[in-house]
C-alpha positions in Angstrom: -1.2 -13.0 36.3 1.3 -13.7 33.7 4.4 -11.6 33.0 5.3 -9.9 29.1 7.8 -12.3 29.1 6.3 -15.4 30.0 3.9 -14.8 27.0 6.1 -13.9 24.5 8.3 -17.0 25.2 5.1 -19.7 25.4 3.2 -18.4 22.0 4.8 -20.0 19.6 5.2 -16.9 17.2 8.1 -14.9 15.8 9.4 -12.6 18.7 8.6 -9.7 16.4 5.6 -10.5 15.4 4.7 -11.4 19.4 5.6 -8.1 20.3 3.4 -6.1 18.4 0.7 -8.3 19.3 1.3 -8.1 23.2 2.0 -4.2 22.5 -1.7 -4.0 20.9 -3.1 -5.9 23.7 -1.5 -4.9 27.0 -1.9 -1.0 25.4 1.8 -0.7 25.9 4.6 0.6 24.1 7.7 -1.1 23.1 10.3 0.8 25.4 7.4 -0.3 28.6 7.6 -3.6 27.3 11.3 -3.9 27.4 11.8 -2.3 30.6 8.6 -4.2 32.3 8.7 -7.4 30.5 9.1 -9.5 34.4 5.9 -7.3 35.3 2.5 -9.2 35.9 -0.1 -8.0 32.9 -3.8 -7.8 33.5 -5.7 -10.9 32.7 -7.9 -9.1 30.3 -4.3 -8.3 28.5 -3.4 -11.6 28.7 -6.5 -12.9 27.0 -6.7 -11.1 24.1 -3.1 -11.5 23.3 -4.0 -15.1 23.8 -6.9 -14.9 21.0 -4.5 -12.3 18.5 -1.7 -15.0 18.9 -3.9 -17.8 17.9 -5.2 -16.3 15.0 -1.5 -15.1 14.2 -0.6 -18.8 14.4 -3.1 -19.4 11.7 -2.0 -17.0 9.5 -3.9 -13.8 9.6 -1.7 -11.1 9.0 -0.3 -8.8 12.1 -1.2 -5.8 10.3 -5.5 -7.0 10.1 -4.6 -8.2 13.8 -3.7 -5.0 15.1 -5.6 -2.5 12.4 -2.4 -0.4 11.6 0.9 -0.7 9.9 3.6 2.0 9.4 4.1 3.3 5.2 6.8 6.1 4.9 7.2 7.0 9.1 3.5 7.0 9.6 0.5 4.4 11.3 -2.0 3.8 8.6 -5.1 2.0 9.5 -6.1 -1.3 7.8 -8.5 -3.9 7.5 -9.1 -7.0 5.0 -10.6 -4.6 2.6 -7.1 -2.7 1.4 -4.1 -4.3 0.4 -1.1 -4.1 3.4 1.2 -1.1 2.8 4.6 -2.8 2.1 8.0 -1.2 1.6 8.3 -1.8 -1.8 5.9 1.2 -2.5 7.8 3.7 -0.6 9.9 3.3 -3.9 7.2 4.8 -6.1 6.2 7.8 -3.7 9.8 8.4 -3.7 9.9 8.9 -7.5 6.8 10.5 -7.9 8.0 13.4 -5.1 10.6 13.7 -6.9 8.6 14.0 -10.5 5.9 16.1 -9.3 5.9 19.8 -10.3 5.4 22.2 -7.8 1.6 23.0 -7.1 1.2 20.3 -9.1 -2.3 17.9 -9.8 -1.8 14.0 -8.9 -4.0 11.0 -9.5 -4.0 7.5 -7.6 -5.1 5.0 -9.0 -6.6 2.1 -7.1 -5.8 3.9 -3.7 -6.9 0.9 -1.6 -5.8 2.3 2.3 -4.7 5.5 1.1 -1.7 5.7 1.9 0.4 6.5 -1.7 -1.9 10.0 -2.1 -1.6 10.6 1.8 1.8 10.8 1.8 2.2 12.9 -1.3 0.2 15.2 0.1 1.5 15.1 3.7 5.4 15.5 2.0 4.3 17.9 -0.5 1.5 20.3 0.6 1.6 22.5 -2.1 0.0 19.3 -4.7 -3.4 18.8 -5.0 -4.4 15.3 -4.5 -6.6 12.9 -5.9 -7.2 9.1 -5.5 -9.8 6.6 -6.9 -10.8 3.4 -6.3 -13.6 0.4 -7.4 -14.4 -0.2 -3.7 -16.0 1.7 -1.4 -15.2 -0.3 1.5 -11.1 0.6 0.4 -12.5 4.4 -0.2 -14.1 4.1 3.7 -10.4 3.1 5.1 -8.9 5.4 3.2 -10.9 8.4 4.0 -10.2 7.4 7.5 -6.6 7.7 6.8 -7.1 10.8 5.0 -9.0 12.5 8.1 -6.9 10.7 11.4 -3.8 12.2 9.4 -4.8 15.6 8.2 -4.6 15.1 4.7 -6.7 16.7 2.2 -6.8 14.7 -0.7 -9.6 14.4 -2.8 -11.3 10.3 -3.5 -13.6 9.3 -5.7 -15.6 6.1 -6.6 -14.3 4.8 -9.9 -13.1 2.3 -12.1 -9.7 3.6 -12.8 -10.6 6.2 -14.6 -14.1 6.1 -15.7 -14.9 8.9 -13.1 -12.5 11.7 -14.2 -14.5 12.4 -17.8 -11.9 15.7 -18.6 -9.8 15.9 -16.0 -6.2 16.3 -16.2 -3.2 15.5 -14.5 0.6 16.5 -14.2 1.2 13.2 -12.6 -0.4 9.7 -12.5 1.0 6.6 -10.3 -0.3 3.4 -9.5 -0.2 -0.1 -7.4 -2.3 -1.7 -9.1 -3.2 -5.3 -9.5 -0.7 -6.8 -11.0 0.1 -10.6 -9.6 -0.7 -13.6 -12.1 -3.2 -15.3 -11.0 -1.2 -19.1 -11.0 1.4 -17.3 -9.3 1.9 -19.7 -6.0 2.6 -16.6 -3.6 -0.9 -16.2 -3.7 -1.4 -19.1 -1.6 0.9 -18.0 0.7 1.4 -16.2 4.0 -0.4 -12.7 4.1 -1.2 -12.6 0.4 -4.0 -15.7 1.6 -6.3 -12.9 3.5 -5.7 -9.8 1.1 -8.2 -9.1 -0.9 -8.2 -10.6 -4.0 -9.1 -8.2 -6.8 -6.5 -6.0 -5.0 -3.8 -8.5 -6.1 -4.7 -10.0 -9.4 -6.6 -9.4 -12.4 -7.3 -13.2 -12.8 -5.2 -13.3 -15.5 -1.4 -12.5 -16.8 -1.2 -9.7 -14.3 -1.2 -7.5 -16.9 -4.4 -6.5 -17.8 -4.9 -3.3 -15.7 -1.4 -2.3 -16.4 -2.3 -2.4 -20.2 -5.5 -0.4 -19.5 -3.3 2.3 -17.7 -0.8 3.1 -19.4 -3.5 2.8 -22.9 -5.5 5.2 -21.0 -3.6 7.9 -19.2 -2.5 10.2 -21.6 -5.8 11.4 -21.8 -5.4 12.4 -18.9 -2.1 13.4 -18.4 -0.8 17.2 -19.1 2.0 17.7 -22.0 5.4 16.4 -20.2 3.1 14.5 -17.4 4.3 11.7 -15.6 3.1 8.1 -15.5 4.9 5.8 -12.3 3.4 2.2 -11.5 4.4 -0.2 -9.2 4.8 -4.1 -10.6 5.8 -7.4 -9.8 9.7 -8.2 -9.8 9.7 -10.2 -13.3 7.4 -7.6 -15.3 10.3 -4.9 -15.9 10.5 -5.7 -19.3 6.8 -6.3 -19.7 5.8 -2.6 -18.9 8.2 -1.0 -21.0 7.4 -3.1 -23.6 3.7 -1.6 -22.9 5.4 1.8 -22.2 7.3 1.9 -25.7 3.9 1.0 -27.7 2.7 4.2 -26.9 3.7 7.8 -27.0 6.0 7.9 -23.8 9.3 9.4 -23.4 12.1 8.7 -20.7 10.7 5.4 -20.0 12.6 3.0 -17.2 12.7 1.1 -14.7 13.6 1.2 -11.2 14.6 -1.3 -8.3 13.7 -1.7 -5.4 15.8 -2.3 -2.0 15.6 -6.0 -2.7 17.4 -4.9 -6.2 14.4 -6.5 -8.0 12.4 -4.4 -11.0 9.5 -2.8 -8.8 7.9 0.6 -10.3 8.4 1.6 -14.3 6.8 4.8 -15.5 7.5 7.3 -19.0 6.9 10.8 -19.2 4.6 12.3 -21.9 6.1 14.5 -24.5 6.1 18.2 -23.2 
């Protein structure tokens, strides 16, 4: 039987990614692994780290591999049908905690895995939560989230917001799609086994942006906030979209990378 070690160093992966992989496999944590690593693993272990490896080596994404990864200190479950929480959007949860009024009523849009209305509601218990999205494969993962983490937050089948005739909101955020679609990242790495509509319109990257910001003040309560996530060279774009309308307070914020990630304006009170 092969040791941890022996595996890690013939698989031809980053060690990180290796890790996780043999972690998932051998059903071990990553303090066993480092104090057992010269330890023999069962061949069953062995074999299916094997098979995630190989499909690592041809590019499916860790996260889809193992079925979690980890948004604002918490496991979130994944599959090819949501978008991979990234870091990036810890950035706009951060500003929208921050924005949202106490016992206050938020909207995601485009919730894909959940886990932006999740963790409002698992930081903030006192909002009331709601998320939408077009696919109800991305509702079904999401809904799983909602449930393994104790969440109540309320989702809803809809095209942004096509479902929510009347209702109102204190604060609206959003990841939407927002990547153009000759943009060559696209063809890259994870991005190549994401789900498409979840990344692009097909288009300038702007279209949905356009129809959120056009359409949320109807559903947005006097002095209501509007936070969305966008790609690192569309700052200027969604202000531009931001100051066409009726918004107040409107800027931009970086992310840890120091690039132009989220952009929202506040409706006037």
């Amino acid at each position: 039987m092969p040791t941890a070690h022996q595996l890690l160093a013939h698989c031809g992966l980053d060690l990180v990614d290796a890790r996780v992989l043999l972690q998932h496999a051998a059903g071990v944590s990553r303090a066993w692994l480092i104090a057992h690593g010269g330890d023999p693993l069962p061949d069953a272990a062995a074999r299916l780290f094997e098979t995630l490896a190989a499909r690592r080596r041809a590019g499916e994404p860790v996260a889809y591999l193992v079925g979690a990864r980890e948004f604002y200190g918490r496991d979130f479950a994944v599959s090819p049908a949501v978008l991979i929480p990234r870091p990036d959007t810890e950035l706009l949860v951060e500003l929208a905690l921050a924005r949202a009024p106490r016992a206050g009523r938020v909207l995601d849009l485009g919730t894909g895995s959940g886990c932006i209305p999740v963790t409002l509601k698992l930081e903030r218990p006192d909002l009331t939560v709601s998320a939408v999205d077009l696919s109800v494969e991305a509702l079904a993962v999401a809904r799983n989230n909602a449930l393994r983490l104790d969440a109540r937050v309320r989702l809803v089948e809809s095209d942004w917001f096509g479902a929510l005739a009347g209702e109102c909101f204190d604060l609206i955020v959003s990841n939407p799609p927002y990547i153009h679609a000759d943009d060559a990242h696209l063809a890259q790495g994870d991005l190549r086994f994401e789900p498409r509509g979840a990344l692009t319109d097909g288009g300038d990257g702007l279209a949905h942006l356009r129809r959120i910001v056009a359409d949320a003040p109807a559903h947005l309560a006097p002095g209501g906030w509007l936070l969305f996530e966008h790609g690192y060279d569309q700052g200027a774009a969604a202000r531009a979209l931001l100051a066409a309308g009726d918004w107040q307070e409107i800027q931009t914020w970086s992310d840890l990378g120091d690039n132009e990630r989220v952009s929202g304006g506040r409706l006037p009170g």
